[in-house]
C-alpha positions in Angstrom: 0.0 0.0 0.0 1.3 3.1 -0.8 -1.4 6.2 -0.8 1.4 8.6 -1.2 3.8 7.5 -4.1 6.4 10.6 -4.1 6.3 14.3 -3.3 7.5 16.3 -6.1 11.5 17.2 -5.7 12.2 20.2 -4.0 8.3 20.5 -2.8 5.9 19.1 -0.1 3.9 18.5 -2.9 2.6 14.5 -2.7 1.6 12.8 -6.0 -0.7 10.4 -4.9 -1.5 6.7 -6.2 -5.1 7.0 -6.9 -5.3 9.9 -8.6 -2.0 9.0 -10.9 -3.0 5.9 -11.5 -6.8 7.4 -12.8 -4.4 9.5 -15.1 -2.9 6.5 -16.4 -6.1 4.5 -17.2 -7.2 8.1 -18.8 -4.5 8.2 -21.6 -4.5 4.4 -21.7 -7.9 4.6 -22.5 -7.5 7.6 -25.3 -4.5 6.4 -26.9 -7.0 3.0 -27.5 -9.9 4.6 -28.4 -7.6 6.9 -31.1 -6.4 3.7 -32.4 -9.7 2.0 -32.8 -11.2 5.2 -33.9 -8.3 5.7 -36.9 -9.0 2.0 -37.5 -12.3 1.7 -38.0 -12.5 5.2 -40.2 -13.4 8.0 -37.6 -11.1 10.7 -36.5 -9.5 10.1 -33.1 -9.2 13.6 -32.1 -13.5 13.0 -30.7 -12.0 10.4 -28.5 -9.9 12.6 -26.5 -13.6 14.6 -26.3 -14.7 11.8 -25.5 -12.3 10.7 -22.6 -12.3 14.0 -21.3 -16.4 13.7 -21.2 -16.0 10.4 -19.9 -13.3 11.4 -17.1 -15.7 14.2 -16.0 -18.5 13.2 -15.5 -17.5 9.4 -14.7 -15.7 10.9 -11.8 -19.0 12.6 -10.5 -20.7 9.4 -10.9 -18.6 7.2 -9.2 -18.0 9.4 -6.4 -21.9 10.0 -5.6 -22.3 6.3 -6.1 -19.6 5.8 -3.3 -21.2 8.3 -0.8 -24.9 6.7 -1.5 -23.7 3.3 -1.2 -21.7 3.9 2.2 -23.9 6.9 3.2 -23.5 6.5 7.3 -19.7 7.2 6.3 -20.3 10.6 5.3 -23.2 11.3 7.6 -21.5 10.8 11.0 -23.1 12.5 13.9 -18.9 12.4 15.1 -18.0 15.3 12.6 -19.6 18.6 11.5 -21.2 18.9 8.4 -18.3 20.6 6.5 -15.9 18.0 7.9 -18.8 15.6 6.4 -19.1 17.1 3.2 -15.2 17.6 2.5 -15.1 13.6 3.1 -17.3 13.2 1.0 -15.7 15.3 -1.9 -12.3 14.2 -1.3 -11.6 12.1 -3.7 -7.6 11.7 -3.4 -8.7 9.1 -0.2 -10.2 6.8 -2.9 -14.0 5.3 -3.4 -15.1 5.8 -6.5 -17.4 3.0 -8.0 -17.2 1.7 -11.4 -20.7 1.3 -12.3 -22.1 4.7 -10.5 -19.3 6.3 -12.7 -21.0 4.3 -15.8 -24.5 5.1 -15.3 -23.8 9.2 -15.4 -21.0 9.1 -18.2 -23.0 6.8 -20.6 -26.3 9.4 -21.3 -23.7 11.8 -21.2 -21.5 10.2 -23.8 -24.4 9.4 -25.9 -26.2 12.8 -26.2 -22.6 13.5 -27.8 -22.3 11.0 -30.2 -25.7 11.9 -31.8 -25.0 15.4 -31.3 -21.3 14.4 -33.4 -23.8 12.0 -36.0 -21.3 9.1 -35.1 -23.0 6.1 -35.4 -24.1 4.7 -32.2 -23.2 1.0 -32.4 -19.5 1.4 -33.6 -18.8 3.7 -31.0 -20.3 1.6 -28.2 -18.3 -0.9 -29.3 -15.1 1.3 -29.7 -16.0 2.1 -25.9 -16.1 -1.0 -24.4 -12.3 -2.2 -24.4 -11.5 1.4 -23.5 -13.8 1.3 -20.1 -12.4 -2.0 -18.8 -8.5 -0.3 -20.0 -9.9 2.6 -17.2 -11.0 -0.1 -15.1 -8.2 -1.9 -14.9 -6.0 1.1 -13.9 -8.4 2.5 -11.5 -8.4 -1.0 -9.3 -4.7 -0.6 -9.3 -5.3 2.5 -7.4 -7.7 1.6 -5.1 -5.2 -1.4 -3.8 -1.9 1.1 -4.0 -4.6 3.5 -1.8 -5.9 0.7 0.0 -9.9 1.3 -0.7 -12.1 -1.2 -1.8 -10.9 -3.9 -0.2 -11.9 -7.6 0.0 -13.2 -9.6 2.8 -10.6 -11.4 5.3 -9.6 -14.7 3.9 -6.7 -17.2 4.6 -5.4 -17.5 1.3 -2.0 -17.6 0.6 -2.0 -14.8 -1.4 -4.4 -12.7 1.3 -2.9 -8.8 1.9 -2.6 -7.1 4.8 -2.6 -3.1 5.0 -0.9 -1.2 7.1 -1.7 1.0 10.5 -4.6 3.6 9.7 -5.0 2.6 6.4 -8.9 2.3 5.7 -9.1 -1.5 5.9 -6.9 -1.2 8.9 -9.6 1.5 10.9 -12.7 -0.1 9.7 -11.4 -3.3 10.9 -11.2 -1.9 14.7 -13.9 0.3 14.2 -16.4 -3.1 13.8 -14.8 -4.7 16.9 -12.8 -7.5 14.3 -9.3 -5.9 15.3 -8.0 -4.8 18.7 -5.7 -1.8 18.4 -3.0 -1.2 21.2 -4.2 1.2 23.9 -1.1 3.3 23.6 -2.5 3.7 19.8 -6.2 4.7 21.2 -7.0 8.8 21.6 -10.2 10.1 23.2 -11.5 13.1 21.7 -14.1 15.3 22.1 -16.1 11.7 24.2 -15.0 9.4 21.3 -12.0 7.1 20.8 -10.0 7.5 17.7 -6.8 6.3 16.2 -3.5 8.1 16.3 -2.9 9.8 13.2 -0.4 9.0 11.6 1.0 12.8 11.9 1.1 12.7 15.2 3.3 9.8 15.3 6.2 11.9 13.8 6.4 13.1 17.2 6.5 10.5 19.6 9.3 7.4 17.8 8.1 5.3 20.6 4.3 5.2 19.4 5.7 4.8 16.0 7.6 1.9 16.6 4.3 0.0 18.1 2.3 1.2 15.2 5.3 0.0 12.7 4.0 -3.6 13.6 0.2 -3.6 13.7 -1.8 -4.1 10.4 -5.0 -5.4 9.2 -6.0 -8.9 9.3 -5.4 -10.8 6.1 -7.7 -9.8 3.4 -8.3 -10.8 -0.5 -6.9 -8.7 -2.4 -10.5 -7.6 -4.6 -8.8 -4.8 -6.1 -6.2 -6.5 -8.1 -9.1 -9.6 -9.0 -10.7 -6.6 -10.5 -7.9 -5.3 -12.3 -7.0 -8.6 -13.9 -10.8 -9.5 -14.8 -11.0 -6.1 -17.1 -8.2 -6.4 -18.4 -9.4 -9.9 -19.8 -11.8 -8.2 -20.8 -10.6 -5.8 -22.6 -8.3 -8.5 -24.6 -11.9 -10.3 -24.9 -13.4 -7.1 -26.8 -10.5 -6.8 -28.9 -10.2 -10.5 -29.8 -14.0 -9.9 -31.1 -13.3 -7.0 -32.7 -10.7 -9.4 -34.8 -14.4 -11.2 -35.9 -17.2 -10.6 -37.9 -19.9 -9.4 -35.8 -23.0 -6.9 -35.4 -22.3 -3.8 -34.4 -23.0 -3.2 -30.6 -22.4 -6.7 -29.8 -18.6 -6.1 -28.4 -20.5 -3.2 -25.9 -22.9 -6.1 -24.9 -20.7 -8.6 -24.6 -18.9 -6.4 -22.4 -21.3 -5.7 -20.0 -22.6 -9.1 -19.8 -19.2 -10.3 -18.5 -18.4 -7.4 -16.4 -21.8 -7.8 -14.8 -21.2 -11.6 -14.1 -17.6 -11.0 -13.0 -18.8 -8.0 -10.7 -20.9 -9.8 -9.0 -18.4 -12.6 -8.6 -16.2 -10.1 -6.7 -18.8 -8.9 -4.8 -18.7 -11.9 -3.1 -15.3 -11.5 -2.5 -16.2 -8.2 -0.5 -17.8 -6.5 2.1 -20.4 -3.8 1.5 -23.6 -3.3 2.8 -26.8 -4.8 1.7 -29.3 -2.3 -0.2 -32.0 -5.1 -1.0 -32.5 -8.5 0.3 -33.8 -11.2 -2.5 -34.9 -14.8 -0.7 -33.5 -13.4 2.3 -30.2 -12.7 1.2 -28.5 -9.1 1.3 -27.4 -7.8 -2.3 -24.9 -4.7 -2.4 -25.2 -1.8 -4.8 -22.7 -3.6 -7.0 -24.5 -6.7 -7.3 -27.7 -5.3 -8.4 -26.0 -3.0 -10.8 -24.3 -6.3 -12.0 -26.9 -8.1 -12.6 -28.6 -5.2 -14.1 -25.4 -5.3 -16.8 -25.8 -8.6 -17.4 -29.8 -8.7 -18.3 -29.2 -4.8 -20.5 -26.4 -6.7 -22.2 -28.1 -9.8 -22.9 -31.1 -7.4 -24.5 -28.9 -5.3 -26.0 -26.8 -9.0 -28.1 -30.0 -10.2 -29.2 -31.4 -6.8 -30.6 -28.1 -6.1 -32.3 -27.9 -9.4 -33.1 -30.7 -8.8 -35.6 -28.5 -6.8 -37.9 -26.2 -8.4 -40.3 -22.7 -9.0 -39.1 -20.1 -6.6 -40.6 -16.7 -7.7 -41.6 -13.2 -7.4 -39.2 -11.3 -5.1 -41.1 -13.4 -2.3 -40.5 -13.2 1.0 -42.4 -10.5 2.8 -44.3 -7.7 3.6 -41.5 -7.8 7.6 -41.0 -4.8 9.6 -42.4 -2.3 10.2 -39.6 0.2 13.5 -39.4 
């Protein structure tokens, strides 16, 4: 885990995983779509329009889906309301989800298409590798920032996060972790974690904090990672085959769906609807929402003729 990867020579200026890591997924994800866009005949200056739409609003997405999803976070009686709301805004901690970021960039995304007269289905399909691309970066993050994190496990591979990370607090905050006492603070009638600041301070309190850390956990983020970018390679590989347009879009989120939910299993959020008494997450009912639009979505497109692999003429590059 490593929130913080550098501060910026001769500053105090820290560069933080999460956010450099959504950087990275961003031009991955442009430098893609220019390539599929020049391939298949369109010009690949609209996906940098694109990304930038995509980044935008995807962020604003993901984030609200975050706060709704773990809305007793942000609504603690512990904290003032501007302390609340900056919690809530401050995305450099992490929490972001995928598919809250999905819902508010797709109408967004396709209001400009039609507004741009490109046709719908090939640029769903040039999409869909370039999401997962995102994806795949963006989990990255979340492990290097430790958000998002799996349920405790005693795998061989299982991770365990440091002292005050966010697996590490929630973990004694829900009773599953004892802290030491010298590493418990009462403020304002409420017990709290040293901060890691105030460690700096006092080597001795350091030192004890130096050895605690979560208990083991999977490590969700980088399942994630690894499932979009098969995913991605799965898009491509179809887009090597003659198919309908639209059908690499829903063949994406059929298996992202599936997979999501998977992971979900794999996790620990809380239930926002109970089917046959069992407790379903925000994530799993968006995944299984995926999976029934995408199955829709296949067999309507399914009902134009397939179009051949090579595509269009390839776009003049300068």
């Amino acid at each position: 885990m490593m929130p913080i990867l550098f501060h910026i020579p001769g500053t105090d200026i820290p560069i933080y995983s999460y956010g450099l890591m959504m950087v990275v997924g961003f031009l991955a994800s442009i430098q893609l779509g220019k390539y599929l866009a020049r391939r298949y005949g369109f010009d690949p200056e609209l996906f940098v329009n694109i990304g930038l739409i995509a980044l935008v609003t995807g962020v604003v997405g993901a984030r609200l889906s975050h706060v709704l999803e773990n809305l007793p976070e942000y609504t603690s009686a512990s904290r003032s309301f501007r302390e609340n709301l900056w919690a809530a805004i401050n995305i450099r901690s992490g929490g972001l989800t995928y598919y809250g970021g999905f819902l508010l960039a797709f109408p967004s995304l396709l209001y400009y298409a039609i507004k741009k007269k490109i046709p719908l289905r090939f640029g769903m399909d040039m999409v869909a590798p370039c999401l997962m691309i995102g994806l795949a970066f963006g989990r990255i993050g979340c492990f290097l920032n430790g958000c998002c994190y799996g349920a405790v496990c005693e795998m061989p591979w299982a991770v365990t996060f440091p002292y005050a990370s966010i697996p590490y607090t929630d973990q004694v905050k829900d009773g599953e972790l004892a802290a030491p006492p010298e590493l418990i603070k009462t403020d304002e009638n409420r017990d709290r974690l040293v901060e890691p600041a105030e460690l700096q301070a006092r080597p001795a309190l350091a030192e004890i904090a130096a050895h605690e850390h979560s208990l083991p956990l999977h490590p969700a983020q980088l399942y994630s990672a690894f499932t979009a970018l098969l995913i991605c390679a799965l898009c491509l590989a179809y887009f090597t085959m003659p198919h309908a347009p639209g059908r690499v879009f829903a063949l994406m989120l059929i298996v992202e769906g599936i997979t999501r939910f998977l992971l979900e299993l794999l996790r620990i959020e809380p239930p926002v609807v109970h089917l046959a008494g069992y407790g379903l997450s925000l994530s799993m009912v968006l995944g299984i929402s995926f999976v029934a639009l995408g199955l829709v979505l296949w067999i309507l497109f399914g009902k134009r003729a397939p179009q051949p692999a090579q595509g269009f003429p390839v776009v003049a590059t300068t």
